[in-house]
Structures are given as C-alpha cells and as structure tokens.
C-alpha angles and dihedrals in degrees: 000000000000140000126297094181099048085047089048091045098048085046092056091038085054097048090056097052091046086046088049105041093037090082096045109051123095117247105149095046120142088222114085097219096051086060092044092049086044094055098040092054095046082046088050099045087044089055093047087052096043093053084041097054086039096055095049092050087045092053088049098054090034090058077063108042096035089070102051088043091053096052102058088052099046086048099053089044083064105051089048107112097190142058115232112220133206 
C-alpha cells in the first residue's frame, strides 16, 4: 500500500508552512507580481495539502476493500489444476 505516517507527516509539514508564510505573503502589494506569486503559492500549498489528505482517506477505504479483493483470487489460485505455462 503506501505510507500513512510519511503522508501524515508531509500534511503537517504543509500546514506549518502554510501557518508560517501566510502572514508573510503580499497580498495587498501595489506591485502585480507580488499578488500573483502570493496566490500561486497559497494555490500550490492548498493542492500539497488536498493529495495529501486524498491519499490518507484512500489508504483508509483501500485497508477494507483490499481484503475482500485478495480472497476471491487466492481461492481461486487454489482450485486451478493446472499450471499455466508460458
């Protein structure tokens, strides 16, 4: 599967960068490229957090459905009679 803990990890990670440069960033600058920088990085911060946050719910619903996936197929491994060769 993956790994909960490195995605937990990145999505804190991300919330404190977000927490700490929010702040910070321009976005009432007189200068034009000071609010576009300001609102790609929010819009690129926002995305990190939302696959982060989609891969942790994804792991969650795959831990269910993986097992009853897996134990069609290994029973029907078993019942096979015969190799199949290549």
């Amino acid at each position: 599967m993956g790994h909960p803990f490195r995605s937990i990890g990145y999505l804190i990670f991300a919330f404190l960068l977000v927490l700490y440069g929010l702040p910070r960033l321009p976005f009432l600058a007189e200068k034009n490229e000071a609010v576009v920088f300001s609102a790609i990085w929010i819009g690129f911060a926002l995305l990190i957090i939302g696959v982060h946050l989609y891969q942790i719910i994804r792991e969650r619903e795959g831990q269910d459905t993986v097992s009853s996936l897996v134990a069609p197929q290994r029973e029907q491994a078993k019942k096979r009679t015969q190799f199949d060769y290549e």
